[in-house]
GUVO-123373 format. One line per field, with one value per atom (N, C-alpha, C, O, CB): residue number from 0; residue in one letter; chain; x, y, z. Coordinates in Angstrom, 1 decimal. Each point is the difference from the previous one (the first is absolute). Glycine has a CB too. Example, Ala and Ser with C-alpha at 12.3 -4.5 7.8 and 13.67 -1.06 7.14 Angstrom:
GUVO-123373
nr	c(0:0:0:0:0:1:1:1:1:1)
rest	c(A:A:A:A:A:S:S:S:S:S)
kette	c(A:A:A:A:A:A:A:A:A:A)
X	c(13.2:-0.9:0.9:1.0:-2.9:1.5:0.9:-0.8:0.5:0.7)
Y	c(-5.7:1.2:1.2:0.0:-1.2:2.3:1.1:1.1:1.1:-1.7)
Z	c(7.8:0.0:0.0:0.7:0.5:-1.9:0.0:0.8:0.1:-2.3)
This chain:
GUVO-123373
nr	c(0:0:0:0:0:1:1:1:1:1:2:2:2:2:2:3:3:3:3:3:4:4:4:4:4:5:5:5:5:5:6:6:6:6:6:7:7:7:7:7:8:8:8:8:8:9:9:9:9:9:10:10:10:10:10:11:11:11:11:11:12:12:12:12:12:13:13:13:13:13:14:14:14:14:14:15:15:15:15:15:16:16:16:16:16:17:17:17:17:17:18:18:18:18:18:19:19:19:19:19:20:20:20:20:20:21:21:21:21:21:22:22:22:22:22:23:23:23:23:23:24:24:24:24:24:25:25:25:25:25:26:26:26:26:26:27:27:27:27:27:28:28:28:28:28:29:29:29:29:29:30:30:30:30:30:31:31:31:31:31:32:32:32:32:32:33:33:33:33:33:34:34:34:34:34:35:35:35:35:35:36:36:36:36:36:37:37:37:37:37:38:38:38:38:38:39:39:39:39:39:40:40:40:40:40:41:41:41:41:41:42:42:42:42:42:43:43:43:43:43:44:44:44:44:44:45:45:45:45:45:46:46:46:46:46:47:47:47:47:47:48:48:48:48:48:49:49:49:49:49:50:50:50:50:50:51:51:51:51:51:52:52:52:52:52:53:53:53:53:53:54:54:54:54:54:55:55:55:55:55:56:56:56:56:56:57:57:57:57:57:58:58:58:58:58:59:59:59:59:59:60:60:60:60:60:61:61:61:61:61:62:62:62:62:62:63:63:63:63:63:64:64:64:64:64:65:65:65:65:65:66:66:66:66:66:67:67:67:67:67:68:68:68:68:68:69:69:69:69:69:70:70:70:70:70:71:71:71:71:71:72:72:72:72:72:73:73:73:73:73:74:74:74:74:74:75:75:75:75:75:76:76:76:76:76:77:77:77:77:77:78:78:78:78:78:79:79:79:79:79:80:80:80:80:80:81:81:81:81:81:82:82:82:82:82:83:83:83:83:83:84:84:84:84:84:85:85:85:85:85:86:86:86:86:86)
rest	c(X:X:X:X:X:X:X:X:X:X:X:X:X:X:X:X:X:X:X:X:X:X:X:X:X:X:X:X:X:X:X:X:X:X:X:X:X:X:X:X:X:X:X:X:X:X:X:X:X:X:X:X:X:X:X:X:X:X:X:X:X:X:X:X:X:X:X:X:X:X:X:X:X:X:X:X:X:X:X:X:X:X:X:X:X:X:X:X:X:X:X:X:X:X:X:X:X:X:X:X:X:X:X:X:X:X:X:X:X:X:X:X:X:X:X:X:X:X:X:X:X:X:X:X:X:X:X:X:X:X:X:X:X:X:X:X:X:X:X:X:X:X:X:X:X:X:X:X:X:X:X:X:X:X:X:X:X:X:X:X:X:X:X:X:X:X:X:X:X:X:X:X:X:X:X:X:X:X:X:X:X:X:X:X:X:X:X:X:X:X:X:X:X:X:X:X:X:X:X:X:X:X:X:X:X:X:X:X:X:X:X:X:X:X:X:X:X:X:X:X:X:X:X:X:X:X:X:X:X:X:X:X:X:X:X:X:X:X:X:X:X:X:X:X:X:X:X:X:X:X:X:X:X:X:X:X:X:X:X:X:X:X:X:X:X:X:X:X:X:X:X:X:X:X:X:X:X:X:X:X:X:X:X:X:X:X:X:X:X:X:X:X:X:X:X:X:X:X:X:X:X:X:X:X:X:X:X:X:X:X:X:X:X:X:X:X:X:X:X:X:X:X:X:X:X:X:X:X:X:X:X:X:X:X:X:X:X:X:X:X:X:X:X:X:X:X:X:X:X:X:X:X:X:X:X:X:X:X:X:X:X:X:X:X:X:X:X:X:X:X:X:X:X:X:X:X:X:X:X:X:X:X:X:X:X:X:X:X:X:X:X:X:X:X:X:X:X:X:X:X:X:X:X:X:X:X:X:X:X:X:X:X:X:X:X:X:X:X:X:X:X:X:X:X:X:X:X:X:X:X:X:X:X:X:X)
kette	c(A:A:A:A:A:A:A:A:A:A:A:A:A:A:A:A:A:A:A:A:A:A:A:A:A:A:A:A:A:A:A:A:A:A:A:A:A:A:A:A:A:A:A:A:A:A:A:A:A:A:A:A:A:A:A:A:A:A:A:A:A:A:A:A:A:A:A:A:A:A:A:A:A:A:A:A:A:A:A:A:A:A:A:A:A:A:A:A:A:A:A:A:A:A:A:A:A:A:A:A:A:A:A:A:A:A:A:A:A:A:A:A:A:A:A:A:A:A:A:A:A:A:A:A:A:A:A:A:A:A:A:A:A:A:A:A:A:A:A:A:A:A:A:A:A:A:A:A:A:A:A:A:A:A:A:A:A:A:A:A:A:A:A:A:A:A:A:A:A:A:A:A:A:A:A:A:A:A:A:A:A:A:A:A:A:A:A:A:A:A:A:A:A:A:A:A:A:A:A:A:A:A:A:A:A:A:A:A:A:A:A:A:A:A:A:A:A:A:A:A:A:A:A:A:A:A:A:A:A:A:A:A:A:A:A:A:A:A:A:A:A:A:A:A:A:A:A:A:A:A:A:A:A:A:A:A:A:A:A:A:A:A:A:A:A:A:A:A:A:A:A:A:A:A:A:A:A:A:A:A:A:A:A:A:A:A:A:A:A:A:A:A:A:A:A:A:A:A:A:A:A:A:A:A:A:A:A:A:A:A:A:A:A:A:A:A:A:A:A:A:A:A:A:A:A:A:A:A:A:A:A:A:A:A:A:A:A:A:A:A:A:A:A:A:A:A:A:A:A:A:A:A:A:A:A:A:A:A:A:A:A:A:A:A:A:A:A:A:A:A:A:A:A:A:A:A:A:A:A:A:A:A:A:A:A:A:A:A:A:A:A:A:A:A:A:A:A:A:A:A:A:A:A:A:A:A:A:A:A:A:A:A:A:A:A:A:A:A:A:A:A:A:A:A:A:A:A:A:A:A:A:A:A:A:A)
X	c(142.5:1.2:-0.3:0.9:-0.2:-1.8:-0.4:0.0:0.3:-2.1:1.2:0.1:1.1:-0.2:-2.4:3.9:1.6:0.5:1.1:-0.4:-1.6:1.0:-1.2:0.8:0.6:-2.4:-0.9:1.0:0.7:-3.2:2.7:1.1:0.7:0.0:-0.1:1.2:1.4:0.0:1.0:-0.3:-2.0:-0.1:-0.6:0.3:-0.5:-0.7:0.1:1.8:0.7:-3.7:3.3:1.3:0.7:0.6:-0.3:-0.5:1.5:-0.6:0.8:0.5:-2.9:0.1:-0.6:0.0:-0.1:-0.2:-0.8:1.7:0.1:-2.6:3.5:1.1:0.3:0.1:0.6:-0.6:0.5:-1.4:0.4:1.6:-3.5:-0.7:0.2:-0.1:-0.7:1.1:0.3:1.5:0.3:-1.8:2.5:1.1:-0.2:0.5:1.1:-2.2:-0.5:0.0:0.8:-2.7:0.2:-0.6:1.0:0.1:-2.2:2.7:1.3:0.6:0.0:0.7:0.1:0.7:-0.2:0.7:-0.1:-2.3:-0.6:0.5:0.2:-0.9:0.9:0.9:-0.4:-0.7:2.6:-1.3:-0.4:1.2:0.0:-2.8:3.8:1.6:0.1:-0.5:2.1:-0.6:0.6:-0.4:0.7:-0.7:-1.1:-0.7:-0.8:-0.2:0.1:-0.3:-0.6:-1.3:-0.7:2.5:-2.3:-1.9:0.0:-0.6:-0.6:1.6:0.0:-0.4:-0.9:2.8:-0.8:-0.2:-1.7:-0.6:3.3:-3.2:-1.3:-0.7:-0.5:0.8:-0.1:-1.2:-0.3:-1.1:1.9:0.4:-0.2:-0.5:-0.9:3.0:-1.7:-0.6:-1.6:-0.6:2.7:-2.6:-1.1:-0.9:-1.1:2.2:-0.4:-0.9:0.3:-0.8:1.4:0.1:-0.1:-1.0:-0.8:2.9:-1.7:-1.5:-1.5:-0.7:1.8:-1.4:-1.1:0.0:-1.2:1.0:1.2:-0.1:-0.7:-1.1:3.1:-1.3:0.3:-1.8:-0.7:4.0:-3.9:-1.1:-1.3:-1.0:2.5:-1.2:-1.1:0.3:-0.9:0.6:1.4:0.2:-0.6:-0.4:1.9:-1.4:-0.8:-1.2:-0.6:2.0:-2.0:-1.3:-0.8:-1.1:1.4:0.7:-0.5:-0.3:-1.1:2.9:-0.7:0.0:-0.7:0.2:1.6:-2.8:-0.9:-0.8:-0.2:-0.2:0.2:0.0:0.4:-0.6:1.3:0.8:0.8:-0.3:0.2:1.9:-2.8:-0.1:0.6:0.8:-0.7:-0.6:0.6:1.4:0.3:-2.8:3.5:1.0:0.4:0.7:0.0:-1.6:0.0:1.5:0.2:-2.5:3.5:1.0:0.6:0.6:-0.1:-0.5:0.5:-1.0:0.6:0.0:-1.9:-0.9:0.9:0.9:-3.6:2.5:0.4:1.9:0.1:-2.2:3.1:0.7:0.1:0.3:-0.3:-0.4:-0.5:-0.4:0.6:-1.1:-0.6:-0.7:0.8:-0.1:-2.0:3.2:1.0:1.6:0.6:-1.7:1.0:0.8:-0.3:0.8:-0.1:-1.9:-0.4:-0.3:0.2:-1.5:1.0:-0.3:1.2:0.1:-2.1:3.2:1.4:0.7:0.6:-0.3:-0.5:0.4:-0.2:0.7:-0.7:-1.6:-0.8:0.7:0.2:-3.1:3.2:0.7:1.7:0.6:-2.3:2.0:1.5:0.0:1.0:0.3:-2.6:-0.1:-0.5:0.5:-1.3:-0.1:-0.5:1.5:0.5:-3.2:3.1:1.2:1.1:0.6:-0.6:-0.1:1.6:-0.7:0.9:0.2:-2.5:-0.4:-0.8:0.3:-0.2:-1.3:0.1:0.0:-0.6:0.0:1.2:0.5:1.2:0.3:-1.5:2.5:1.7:0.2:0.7:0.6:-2.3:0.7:1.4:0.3:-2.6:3.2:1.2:0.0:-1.0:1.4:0.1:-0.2:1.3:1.1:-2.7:1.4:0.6:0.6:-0.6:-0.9:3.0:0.7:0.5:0.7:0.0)
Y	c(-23.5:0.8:1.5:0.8:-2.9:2.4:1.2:1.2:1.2:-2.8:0.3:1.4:-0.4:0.5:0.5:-1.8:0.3:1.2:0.6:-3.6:3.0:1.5:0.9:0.7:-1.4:1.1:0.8:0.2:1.0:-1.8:-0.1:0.3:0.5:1.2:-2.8:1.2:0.7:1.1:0.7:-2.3:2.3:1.2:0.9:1.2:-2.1:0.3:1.0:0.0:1.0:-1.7:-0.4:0.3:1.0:0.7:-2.7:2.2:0.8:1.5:0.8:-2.9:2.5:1.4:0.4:1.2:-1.0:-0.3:0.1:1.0:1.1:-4.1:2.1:0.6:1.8:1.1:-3.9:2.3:1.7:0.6:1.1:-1.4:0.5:0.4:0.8:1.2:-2.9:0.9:0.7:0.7:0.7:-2.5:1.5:0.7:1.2:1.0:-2.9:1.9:1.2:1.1:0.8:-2.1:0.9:0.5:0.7:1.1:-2.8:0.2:0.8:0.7:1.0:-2.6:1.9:1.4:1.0:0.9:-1.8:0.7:1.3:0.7:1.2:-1.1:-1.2:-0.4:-1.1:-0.9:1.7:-0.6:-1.1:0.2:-0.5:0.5:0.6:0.2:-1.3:-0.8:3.3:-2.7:-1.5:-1.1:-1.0:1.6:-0.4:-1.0:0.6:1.2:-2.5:0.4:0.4:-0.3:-1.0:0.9:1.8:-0.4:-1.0:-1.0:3.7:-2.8:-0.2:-2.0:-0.6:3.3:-3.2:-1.3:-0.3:-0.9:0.8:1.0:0.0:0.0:-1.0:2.4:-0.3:0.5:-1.2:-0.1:2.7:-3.4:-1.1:-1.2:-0.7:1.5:-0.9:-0.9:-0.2:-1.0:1.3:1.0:0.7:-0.5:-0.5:2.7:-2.1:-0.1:-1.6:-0.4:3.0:-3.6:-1.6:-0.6:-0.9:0.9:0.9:-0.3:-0.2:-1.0:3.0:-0.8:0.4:-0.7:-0.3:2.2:-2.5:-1.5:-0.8:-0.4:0.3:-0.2:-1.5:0.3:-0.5:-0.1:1.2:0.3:-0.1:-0.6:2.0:-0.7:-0.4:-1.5:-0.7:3.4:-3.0:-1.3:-1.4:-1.0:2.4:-1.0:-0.7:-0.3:-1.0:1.3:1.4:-0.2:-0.7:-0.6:2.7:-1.7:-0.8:-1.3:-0.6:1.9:-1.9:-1.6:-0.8:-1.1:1.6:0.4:-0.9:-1.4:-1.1:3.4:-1.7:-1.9:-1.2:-1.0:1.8:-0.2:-1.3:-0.3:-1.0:1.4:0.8:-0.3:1.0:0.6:-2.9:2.6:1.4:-0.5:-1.0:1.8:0.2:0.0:1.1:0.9:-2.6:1.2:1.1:0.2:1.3:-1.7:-0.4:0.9:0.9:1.0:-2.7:1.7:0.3:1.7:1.0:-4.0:3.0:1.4:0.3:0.9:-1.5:-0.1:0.8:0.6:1.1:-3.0:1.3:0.6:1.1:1.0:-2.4:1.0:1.5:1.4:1.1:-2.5:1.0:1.1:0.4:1.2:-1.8:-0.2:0.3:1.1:1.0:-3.8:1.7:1.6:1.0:0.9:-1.8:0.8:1.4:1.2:1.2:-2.6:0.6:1.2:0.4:1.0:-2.2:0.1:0.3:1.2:0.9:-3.3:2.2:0.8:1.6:1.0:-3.1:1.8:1.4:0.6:1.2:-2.1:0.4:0.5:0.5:1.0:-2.7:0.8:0.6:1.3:0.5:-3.5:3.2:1.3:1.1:1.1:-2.5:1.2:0.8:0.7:1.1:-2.3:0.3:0.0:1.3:1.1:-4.9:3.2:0.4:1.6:0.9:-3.9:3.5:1.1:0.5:1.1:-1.8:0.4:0.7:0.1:1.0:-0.6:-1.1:0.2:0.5:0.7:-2.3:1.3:0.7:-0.2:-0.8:0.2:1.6:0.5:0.7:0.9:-0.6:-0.6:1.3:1.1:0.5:-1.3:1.6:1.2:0.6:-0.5:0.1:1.5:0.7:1.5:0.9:-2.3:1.1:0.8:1.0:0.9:-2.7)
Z	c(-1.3:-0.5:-0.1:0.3:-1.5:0.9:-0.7:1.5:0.0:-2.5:4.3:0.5:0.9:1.2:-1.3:0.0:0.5:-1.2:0.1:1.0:-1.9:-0.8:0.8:0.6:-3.8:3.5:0.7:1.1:0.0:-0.7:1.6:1.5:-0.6:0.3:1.3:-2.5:-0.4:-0.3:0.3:-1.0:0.0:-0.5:1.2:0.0:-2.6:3.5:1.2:0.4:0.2:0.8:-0.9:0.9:-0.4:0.8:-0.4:-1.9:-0.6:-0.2:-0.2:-1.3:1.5:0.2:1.3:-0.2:-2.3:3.2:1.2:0.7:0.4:-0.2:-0.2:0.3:-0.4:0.6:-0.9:-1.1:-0.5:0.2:0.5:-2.6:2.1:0.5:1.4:0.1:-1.5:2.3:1.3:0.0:0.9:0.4:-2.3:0.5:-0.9:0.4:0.3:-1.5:-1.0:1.3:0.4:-2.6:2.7:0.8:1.4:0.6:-1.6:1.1:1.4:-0.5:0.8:0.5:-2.5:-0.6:-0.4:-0.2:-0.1:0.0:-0.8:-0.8:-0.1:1.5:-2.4:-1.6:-0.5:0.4:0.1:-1.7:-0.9:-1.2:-1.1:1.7:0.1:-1.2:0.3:0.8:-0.7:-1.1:0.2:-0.8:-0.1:2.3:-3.0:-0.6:-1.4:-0.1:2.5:-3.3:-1.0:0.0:0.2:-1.2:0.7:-0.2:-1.3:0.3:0.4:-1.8:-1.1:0.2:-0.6:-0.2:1.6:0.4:0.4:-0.5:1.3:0.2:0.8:-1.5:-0.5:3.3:-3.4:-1.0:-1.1:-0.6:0.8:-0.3:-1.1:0.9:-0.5:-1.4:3.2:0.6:0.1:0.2:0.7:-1.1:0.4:-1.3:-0.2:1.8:-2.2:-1.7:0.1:-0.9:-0.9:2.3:0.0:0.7:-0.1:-0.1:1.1:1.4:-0.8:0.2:1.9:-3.1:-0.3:-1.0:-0.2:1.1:-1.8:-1.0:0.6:-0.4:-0.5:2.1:0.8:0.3:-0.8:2.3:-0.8:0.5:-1.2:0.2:1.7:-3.0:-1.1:-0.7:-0.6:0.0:0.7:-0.2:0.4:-0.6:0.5:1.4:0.7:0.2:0.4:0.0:-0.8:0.2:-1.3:-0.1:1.9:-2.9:-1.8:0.2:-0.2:-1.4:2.1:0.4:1.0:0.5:-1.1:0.6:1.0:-0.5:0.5:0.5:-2.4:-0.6:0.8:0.4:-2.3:2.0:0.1:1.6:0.6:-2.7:2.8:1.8:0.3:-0.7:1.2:0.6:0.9:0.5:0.6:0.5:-1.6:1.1:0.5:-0.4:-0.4:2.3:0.8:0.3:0.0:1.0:-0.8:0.5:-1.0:0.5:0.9:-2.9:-1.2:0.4:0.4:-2.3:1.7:0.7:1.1:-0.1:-0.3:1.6:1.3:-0.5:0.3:1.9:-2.7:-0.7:-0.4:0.6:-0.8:-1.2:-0.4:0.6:-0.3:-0.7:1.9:0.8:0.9:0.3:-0.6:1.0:1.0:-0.7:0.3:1.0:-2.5:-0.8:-0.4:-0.2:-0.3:0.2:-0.6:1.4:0.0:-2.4:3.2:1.7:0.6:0.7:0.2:-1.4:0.7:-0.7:0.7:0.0:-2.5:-0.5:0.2:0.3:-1.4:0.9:0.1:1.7:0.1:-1.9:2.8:1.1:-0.1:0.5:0.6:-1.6:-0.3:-1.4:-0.5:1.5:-1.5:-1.0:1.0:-0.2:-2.2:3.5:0.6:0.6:-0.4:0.7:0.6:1.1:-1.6:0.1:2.2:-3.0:-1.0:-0.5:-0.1:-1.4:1.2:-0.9:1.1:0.2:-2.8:3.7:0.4:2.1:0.5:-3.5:3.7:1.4:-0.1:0.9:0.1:-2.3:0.2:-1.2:-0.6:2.8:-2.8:-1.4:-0.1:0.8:-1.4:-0.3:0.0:0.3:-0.5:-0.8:2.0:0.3:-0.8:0.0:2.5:-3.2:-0.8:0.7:0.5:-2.5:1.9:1.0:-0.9:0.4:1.5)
């Protein structure tokens, strides 16, 4: 279960990633969503790593680590490749 949500979550940003990139923008959307996502990622990721007791679960890590790299990309792409430009 853990890596059909890994595929789903490539599916759903890998997209705005490249259309970002094709517009050279990032209007349209909220950093604010990324930034909180960003801070779950990094739950989900020490989380997982606490629980090793119970056994590795590697998809619950590879998760994690896949949100937190996606995030940190759509922060780079939003502050700094098309920051606002002030007219």
């Amino acid at each position: 279960m853990g890596y059909a949500k890994l595929a789903f979550a490539m599916m759903k940003c890998f997209p705005q990633l490249y259309w970002n990139y094709h517009r050279k923008s990032t209007v349209g959307w909220s950093i604010i969503n990324i930034l909180l996502d960003l801070i779950g990622g990094i739950f989900s990721f020490v989380s997982a790593a606490l629980s090793r007791s119970n056994g590795l679960n590697l998809s619950k890590i590879l998760l994690g680590a896949f949100s937190v790299a996606i995030d940190l990309a759509f922060a780079f792409q939003h502050y700094c490749l098309y920051p606002k430009k002030n007219r």
